[in-house]
C-alpha positions in Angstrom: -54.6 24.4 47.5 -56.5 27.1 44.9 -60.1 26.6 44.2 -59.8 29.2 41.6 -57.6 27.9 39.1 -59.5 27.1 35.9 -60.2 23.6 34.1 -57.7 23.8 31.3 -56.5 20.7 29.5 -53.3 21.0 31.3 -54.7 21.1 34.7 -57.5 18.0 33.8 -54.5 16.0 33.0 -53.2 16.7 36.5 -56.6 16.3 38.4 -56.5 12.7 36.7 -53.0 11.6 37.6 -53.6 13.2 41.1 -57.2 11.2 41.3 -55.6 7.7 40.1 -52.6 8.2 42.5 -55.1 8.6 45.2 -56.5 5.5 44.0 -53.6 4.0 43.8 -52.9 4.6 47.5 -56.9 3.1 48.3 -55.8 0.0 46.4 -52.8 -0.2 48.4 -53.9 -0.4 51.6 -56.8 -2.6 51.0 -55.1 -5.3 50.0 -51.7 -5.2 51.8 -53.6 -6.7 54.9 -54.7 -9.6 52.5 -51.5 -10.1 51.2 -49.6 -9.8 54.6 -52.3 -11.3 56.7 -50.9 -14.9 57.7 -47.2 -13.0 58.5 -48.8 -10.4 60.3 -50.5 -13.0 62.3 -48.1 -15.4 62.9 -46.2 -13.1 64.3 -48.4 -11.1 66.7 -49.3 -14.8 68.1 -52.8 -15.7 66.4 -53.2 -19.6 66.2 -53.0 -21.7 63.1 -56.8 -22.4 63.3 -57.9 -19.0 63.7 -56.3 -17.4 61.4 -59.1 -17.6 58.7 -61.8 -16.3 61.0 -59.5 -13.8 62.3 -58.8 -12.4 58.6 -62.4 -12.2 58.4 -62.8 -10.1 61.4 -59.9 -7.7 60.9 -61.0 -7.7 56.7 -64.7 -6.9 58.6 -63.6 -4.2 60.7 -61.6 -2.6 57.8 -64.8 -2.5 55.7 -66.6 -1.2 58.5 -64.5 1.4 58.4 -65.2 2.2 54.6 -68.5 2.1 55.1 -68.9 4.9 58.1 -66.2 6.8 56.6 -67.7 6.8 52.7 -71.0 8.3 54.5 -69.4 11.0 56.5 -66.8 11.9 53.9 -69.7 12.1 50.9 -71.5 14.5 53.1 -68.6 16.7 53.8 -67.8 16.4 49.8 -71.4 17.6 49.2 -71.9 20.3 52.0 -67.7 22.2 52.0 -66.4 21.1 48.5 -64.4 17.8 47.1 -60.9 19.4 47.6 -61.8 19.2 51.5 -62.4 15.5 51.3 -59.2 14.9 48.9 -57.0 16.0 52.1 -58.7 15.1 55.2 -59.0 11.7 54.0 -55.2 10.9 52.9 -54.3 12.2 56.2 -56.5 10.4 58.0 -55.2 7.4 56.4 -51.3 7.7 56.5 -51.5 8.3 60.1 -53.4 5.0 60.8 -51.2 2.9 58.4 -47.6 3.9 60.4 -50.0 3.5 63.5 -50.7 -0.5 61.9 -47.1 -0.8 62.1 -46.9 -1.1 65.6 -49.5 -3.1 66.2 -49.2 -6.4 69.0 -52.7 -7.7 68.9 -55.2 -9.2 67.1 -58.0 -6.4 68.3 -56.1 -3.6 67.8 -55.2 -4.4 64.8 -58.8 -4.8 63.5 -59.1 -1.1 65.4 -56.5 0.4 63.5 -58.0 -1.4 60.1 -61.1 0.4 60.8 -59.8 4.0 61.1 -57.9 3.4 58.2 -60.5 2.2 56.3 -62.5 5.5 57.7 -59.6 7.6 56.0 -59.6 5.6 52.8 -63.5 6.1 52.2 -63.4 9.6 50.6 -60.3 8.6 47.6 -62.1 7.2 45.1 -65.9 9.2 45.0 -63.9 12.3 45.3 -61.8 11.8 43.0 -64.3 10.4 40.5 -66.6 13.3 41.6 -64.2 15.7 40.7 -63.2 14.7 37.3 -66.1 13.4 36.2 -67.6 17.1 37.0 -64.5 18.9 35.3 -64.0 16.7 32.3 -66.2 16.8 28.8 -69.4 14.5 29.4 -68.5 13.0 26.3 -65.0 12.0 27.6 -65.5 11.7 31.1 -65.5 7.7 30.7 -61.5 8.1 29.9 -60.9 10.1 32.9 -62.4 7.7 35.6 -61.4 4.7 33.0 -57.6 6.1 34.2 -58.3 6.8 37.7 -58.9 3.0 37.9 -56.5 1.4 35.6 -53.5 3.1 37.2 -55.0 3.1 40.8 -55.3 -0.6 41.0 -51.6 -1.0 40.0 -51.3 -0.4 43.8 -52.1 -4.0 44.3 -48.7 -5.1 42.5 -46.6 -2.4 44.6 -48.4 -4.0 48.0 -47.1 -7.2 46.8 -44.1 -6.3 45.9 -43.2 -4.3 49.1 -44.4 -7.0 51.6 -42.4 -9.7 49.4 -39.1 -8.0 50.3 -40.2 -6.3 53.5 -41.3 -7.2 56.7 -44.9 -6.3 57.1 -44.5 -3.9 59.2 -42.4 -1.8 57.0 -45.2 -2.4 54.3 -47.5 -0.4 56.2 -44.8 2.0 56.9 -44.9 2.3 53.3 -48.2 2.8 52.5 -48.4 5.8 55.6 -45.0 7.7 53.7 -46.9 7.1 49.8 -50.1 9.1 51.8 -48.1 11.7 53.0 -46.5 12.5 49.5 -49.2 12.5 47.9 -50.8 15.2 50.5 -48.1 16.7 49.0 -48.8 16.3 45.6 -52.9 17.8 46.1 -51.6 21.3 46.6 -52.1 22.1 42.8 -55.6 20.5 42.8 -58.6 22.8 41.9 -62.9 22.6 43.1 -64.8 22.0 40.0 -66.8 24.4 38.5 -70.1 22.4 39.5 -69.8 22.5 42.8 -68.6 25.9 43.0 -71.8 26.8 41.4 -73.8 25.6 44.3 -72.1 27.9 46.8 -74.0 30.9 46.3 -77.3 29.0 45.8 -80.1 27.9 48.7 -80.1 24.9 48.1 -79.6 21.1 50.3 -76.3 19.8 49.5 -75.1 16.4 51.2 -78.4 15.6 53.2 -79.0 11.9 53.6 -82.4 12.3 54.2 -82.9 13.0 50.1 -81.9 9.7 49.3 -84.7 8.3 51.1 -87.7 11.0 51.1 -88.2 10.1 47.7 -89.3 6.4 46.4 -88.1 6.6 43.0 -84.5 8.5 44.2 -84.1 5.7 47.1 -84.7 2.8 44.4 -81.9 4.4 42.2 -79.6 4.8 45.0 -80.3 1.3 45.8 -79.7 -0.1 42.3 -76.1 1.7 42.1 -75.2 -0.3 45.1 -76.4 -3.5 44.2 -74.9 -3.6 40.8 -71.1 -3.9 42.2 -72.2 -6.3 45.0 -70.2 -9.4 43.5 -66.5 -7.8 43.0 -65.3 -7.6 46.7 -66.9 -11.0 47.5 -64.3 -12.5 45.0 -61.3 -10.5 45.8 -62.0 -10.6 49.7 -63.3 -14.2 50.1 -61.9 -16.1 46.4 -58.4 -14.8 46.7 -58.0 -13.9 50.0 -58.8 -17.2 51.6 -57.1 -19.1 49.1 -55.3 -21.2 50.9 -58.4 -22.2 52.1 -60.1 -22.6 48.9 -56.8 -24.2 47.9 -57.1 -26.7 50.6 -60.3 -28.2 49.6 -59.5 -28.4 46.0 -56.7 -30.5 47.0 -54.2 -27.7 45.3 -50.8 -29.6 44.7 -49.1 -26.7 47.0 -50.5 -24.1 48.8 -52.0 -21.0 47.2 -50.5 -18.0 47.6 -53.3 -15.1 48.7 -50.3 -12.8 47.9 -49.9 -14.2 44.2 -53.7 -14.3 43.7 -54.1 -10.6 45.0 -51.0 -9.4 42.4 -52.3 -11.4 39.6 -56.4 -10.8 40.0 -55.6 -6.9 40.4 -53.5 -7.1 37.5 -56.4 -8.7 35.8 -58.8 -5.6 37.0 -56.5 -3.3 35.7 -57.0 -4.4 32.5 -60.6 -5.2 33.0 -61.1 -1.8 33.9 -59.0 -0.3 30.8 -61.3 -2.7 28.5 -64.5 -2.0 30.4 -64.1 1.8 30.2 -62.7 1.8 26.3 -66.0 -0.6 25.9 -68.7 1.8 27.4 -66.9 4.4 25.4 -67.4 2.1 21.9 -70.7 1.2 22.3 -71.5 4.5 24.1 -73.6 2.4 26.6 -71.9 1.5 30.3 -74.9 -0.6 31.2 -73.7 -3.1 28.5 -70.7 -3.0 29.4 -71.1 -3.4 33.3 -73.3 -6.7 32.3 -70.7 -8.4 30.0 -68.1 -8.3 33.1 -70.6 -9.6 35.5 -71.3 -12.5 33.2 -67.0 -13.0 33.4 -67.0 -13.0 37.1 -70.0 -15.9 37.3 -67.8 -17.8 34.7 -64.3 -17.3 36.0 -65.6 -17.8 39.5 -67.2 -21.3 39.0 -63.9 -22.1 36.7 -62.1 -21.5 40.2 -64.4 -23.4 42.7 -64.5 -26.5 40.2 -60.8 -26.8 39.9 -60.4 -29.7 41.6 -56.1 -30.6 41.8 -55.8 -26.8 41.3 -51.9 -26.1 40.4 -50.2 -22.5 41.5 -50.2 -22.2 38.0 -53.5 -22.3 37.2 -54.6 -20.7 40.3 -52.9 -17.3 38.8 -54.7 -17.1 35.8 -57.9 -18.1 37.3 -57.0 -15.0 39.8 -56.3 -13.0 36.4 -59.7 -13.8 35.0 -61.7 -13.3 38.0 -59.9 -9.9 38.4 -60.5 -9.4 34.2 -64.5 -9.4 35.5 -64.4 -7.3 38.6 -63.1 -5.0 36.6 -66.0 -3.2 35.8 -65.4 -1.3 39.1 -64.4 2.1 37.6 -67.3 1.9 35.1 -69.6 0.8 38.2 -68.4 3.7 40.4 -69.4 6.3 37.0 -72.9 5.3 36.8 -73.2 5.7 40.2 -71.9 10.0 40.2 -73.8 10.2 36.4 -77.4 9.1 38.5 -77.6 11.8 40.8 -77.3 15.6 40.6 -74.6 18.1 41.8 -75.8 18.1 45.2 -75.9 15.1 46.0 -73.1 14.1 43.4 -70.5 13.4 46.1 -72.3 11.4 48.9 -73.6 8.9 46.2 -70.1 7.9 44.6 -68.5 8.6 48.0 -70.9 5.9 49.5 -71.5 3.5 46.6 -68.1 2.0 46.5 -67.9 1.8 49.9 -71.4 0.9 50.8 -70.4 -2.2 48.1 -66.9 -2.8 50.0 -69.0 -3.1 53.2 -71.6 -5.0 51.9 -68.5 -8.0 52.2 -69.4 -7.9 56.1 -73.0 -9.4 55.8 -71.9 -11.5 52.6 -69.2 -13.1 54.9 -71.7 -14.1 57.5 -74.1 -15.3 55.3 -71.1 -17.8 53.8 -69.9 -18.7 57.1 -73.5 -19.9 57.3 -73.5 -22.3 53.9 -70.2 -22.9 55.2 -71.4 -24.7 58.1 -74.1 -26.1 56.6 -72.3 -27.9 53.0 -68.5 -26.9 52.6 -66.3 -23.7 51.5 -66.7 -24.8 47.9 -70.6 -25.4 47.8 -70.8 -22.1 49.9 -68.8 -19.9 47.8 -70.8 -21.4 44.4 -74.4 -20.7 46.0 -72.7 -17.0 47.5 -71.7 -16.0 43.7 -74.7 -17.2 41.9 -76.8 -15.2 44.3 -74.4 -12.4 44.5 -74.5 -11.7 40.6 -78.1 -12.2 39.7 -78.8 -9.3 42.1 -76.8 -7.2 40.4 -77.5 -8.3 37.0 -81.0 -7.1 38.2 -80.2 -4.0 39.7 -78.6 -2.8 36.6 -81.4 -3.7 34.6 -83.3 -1.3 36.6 -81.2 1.5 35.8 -81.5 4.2 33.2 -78.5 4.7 30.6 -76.3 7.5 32.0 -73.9 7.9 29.0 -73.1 11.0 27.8 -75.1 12.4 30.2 -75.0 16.6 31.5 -74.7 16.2 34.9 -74.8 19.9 35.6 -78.5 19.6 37.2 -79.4 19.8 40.8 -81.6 17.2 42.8 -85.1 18.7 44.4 
């Protein structure tokens, strides 16, 4: 690992492909369990008619994880450099997934979801943190626009692997991918930014700055909120879609394995498109609100569907995916709103803050859920989900092209 090695164009270009491969791993391991979930639990003994609310608590514990971990991992990123965070974190990780491979129970399962979602935290804000500090500001859109276009093609490798594996061996998988690319973060480098910081007396990482101030605490806020729809769809719209399926009176039932390859397949492209958009029209704020406006649509197209074929199911999977795919672009605005010292714990806890915002969005469904049906509750969940955010980003100030080389006071 050298800190010293300088930003050329050569060494960028790796910091990318070592950023989206990180990504790629994150993406991996946070759908697998979706994907493997009702194999998983058939065989560790959970019974037919808990295996939804099960998923929910294991998916819950998992996100818990991202949540604690995307808090203490943005504060180390801030306070001992983004390199730090790029290693403790895959470690972290690989060691829980081989760990998930052994597991006999429905509990310790969920435990070992959560410390791997603790190690998984840091991958993306770090790596967004670090190229969007190293790269031109003009150009830094393409960077993170790559990070997530080629990270989320971990999705299709999960699917793939647990299609001709057991699902054990799939998290075996995802622990040996960690491990290589540990490996592969040797040649990384600190960005000039942060290194900047070191020799200055200044507060780097301290939580207590996001909320000392009432205009700084709003724009934290507002970063959150804007991405609050896109894990709601891919961890309740695909991942229960049997159940969805079931109530739509599908003529089979739907695959959550097909609708996780197919709706990431769809953000990957929406992320490409979203990123090359922001880039156009120089404005990310547009762009963020076009895709929200395509996850409202493709999400009612889906929970209307009455007679829903498999067919169909997979491109409605596609263009939901095509709208959550403002992620990348989401997870920019939130490391171009704050300065350098406090850079890393806001795009380390953004994404994850929005993963784990799934955990009170799944108990406030289960509630509509009780009270109409799992189609009425999932319409009311993404109405209200998406006019927050289409609100939030409203409140936000255009971050384009912006020099982030400033500090917060």
């Amino acid at each position: 690992m050298d800190v010293t090695v300088p930003a050329t164009r050569k060494n960028v270009i790796f910091l990318v492909l070592v950023a989206s491969f990180g990504y790629f791993v994150d993406i991996y391991d946070l759908v697998v369990f979706s994907i493997v979930r009702i194999q998983s639990f058939h065989d560790i003994g959970i019974p037919v008619d808990q295996m939804r609310t099960g998923g929910e608590y294991v998916l819950n514990m998992q996100m818990g994880g991202l949540l604690i971990g995307g808090i203490i991992w943005g504060v180390i990123g801030d306070k001992f450099g983004r390199i730090k965070v790029l290693f403790g974190s895959i470690l972290l990780y690989s060691i829980a997934n081989f760990a998930n491979a052994y597991t006999t129970n429905l509990h310790s399962y969920a435990f070992i979801r959560f410390i791997a979602g603790l190690g998984l935290a840091g991958e993306l804000g770090a790596g967004v943190t670090l190229v969007s500090e190293t790269m031109h500001k003009g150009k830094r859109g393409y960077g993170t626009m790559l990070i997530a276009t080629i990270g989320v093609l971990g999705a299709v490798v999960a699917f793939y692997v647990a299609e001709h594996f057991s699902w054990r061996r799939a998290y075996i998988v995802g622990g040996v991918i960690g491990i290589v690319l540990l490996l592969l973060r040797l040649g990384t480098f600190e960005s000039g930014m942060y290194k900047s910081t070191m020799t200055k007396n200044i507060s780097k990482g301290k939580l207590s700055m996001l909320f000392n101030n009432k205009e700084r605490f709003w724009r934290y806020v507002y970063c959150l909120l804007i991405g609050l729809p896109i894990w709601f769809v891919v961890g309740i719209f695909v991942t229960q879609a049997p159940e969805f399926g079931k109530a739509l009176h599908a003529t089979e039932t739907l695959s959550a394995g097909k609708g996780i390859l197919f709706s990431y397949l769809g953000i990957s492209l929406g992320d490409l498109l979203a990123g090359l958009l922001a880039q156009i029209t120089k404005s990310r704020k547009l762009a963020v609100f076009i895709f929200q406006i395509g996850i409202l649509v493709s999400s009612i197209w889906y929970l209307t569907s009455t007679g829903i074929t498999d067919e169909k199911f997979k491109w409605l999977s596609f263009f939901m995916g095509l709208g959550v795919g403002y992620w990348a672009t989401f997870v920019t605005i939130a490391s171009e709103q704050f300065g350098t010292n406090l850079r890393s714990t806001v795009t380390t806890t953004a994404p994850n803050f929005v993963r784990g915002a799934l955990i009170p969005s799944t108990f406030l469904f289960e509630f509509f859920v009780s009270r109409s049906n799992i189609l009425t509750a999932g319409l009311i969940m993404i109405i209200l989900l998406t006019a927050i955010a289409i609100f939030a980003l409203s409140r936000l100030k255009e971050s384009f092209d912006k020099d982030l080389d400033y500090l917060e006071v």
